[in-house]
C-alpha positions in Angstrom: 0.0 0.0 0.0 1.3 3.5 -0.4 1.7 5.4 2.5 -1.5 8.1 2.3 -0.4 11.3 1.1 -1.5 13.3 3.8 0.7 12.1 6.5 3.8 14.0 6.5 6.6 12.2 7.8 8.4 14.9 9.0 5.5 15.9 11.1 5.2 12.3 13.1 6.3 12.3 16.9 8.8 9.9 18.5 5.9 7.5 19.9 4.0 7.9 16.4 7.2 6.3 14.7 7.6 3.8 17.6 3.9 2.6 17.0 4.0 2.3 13.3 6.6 0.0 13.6 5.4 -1.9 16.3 1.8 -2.1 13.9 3.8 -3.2 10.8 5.1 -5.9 12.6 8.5 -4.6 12.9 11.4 -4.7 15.3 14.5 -2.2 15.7 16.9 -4.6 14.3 14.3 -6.1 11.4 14.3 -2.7 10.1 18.2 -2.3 10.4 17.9 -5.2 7.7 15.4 -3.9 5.4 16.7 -0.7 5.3 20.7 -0.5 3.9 22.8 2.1 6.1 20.1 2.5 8.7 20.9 0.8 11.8 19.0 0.1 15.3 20.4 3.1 17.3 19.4 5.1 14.7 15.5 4.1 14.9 15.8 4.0 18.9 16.8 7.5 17.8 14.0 8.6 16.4 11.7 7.1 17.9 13.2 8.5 21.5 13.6 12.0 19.6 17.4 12.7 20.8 17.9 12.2 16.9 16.3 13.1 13.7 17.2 11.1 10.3 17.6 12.8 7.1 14.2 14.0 5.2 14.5 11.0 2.8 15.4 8.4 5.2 12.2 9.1 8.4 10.5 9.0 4.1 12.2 5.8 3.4 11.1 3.9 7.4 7.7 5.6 6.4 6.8 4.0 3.2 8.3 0.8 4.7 5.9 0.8 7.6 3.2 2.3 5.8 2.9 -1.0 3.1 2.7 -3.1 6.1 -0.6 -1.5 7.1 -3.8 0.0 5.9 -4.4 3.9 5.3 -6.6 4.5 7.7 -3.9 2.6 10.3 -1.4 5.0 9.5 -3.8 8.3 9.4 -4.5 7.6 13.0 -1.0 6.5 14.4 1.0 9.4 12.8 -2.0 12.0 13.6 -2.8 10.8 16.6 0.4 10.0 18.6 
């Protein structure tokens, strides 16, 4: 699924990025595989907010999550968290 267009990543909190995964059915270290040169710090990172990633990478975890779930999923968790 693409991720719905209006969710801006840039505009999710730490817990929203913490939930998505956890909803997608991801761990810190599954995403350190699917995603080349990002690595498990970096999501505990973000999703702690002592560290923002690069516009196209928080773009990158965000369409990663978002095919993992269903629009209206990812409207509530970045919107509402």
């Amino acid at each position: 699924m693409a991720a719905p267009s209006s969710v801006d990543a840039a505009d999710i909190s730490p817990l929203g990025w913490r939930l998505l995964r956890v909803a997608a059915g991801y761990e810190q270290r599954t995403v350190e595989r699917e995603v080349d040169d990002i690595l498990q710090a970096h999501v505990s990172m973000l999703e702690s907010g002592t560290r923002a990633l690069s516009r196209s990478r928080r773009q990158e975890l965000f369409e990663l999550y978002a095919a993992e779930l269903t629009a209206e999923q990812v409207e509530a968790l970045a919107t509402h968290f």
